[in-house]
C-alpha positions as CSV (number, residue, x, y, z in Angstrom):
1,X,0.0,0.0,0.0
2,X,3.0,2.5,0.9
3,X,4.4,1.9,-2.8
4,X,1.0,2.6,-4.8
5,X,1.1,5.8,-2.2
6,X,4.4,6.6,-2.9
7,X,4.3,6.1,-7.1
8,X,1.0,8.2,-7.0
9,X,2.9,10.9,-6.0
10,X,5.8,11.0,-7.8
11,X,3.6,10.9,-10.7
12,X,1.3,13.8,-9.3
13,X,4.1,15.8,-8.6
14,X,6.3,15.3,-11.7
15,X,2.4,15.8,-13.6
16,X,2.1,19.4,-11.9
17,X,5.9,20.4,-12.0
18,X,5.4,19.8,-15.9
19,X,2.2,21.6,-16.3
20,X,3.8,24.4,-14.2
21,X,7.2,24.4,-16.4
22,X,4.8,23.9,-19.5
23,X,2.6,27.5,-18.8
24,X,5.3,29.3,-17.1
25,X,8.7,28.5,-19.4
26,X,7.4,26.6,-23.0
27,X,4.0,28.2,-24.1
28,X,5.6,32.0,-23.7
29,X,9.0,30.6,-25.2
30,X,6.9,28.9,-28.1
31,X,4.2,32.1,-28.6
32,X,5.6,34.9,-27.0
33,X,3.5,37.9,-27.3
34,X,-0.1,36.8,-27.9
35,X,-1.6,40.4,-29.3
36,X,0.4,39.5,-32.4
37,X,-1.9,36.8,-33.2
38,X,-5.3,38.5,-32.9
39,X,-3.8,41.7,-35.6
40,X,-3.2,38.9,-37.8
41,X,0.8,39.4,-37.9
42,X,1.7,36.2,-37.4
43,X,0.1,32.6,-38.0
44,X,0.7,29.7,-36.2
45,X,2.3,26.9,-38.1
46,X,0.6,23.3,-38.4
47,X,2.9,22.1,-35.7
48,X,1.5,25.0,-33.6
49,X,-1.8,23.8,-34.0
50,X,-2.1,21.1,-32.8
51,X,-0.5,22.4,-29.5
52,X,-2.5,25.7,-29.6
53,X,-5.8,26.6,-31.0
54,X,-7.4,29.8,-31.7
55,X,-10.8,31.3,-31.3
56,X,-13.2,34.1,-30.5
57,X,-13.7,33.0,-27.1
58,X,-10.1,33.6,-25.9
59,X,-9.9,36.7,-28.1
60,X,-8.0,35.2,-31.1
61,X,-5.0,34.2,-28.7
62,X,-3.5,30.8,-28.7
63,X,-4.7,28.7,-25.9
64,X,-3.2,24.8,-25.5
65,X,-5.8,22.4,-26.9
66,X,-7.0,19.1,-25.6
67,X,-4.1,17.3,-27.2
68,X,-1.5,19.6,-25.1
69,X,-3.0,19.0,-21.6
70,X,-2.7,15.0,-23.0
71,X,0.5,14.9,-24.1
72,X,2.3,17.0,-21.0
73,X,0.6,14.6,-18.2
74,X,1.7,11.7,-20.3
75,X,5.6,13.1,-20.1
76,X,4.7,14.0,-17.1
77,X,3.7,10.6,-15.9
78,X,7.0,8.6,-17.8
79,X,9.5,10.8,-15.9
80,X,7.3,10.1,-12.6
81,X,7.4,6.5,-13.1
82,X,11.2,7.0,-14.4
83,X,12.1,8.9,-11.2
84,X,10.2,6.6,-8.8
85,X,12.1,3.7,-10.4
86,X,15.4,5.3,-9.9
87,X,14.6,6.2,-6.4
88,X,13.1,3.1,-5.6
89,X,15.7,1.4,-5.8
């Protein structure tokens, strides 16, 4: 029982530590200054969009899709499960 404990949260904490590094560090690295893409100055490429979308209900700035939240908690739970097995040990 102490193990599951213990694995659930190293994965919780490496999960929020990415989501954190992911909002704070990579999305304004990536986009930088969001008013550029509701003038129409710059596009977002087709890489881009699957990471961010765009629409009338954020203002025309890129907000992470569906497929962003996915793909960070799934890094997020390898290096969890990665660090629990190193520490484990």
């Amino acid at each position: 029982m102490k193990k599951i404990f213990v694995f659930l949260v190293f994965l919780t904490t490496s999960i929020l530590t990415l989501f954190v590094i992911n909002y704070l560090i990579i999305t304004p690295v990536i986009i930088g200054n969001k008013c550029e893409y509701d003038i129409g100055q710059n596009e977002l490429t087709k890489l881009d969009e699957l990471f961010f979308e765009i629409s009338s209900n954020t203002g025309y700035h890129p907000e992470p899709t569906t497929l962003n939240f996915i793909f960070t908690a799934t890094i997020g739970c390898i290096i969890g499960s990665i660090l629990y097995k190193i520490i484990s040990r």
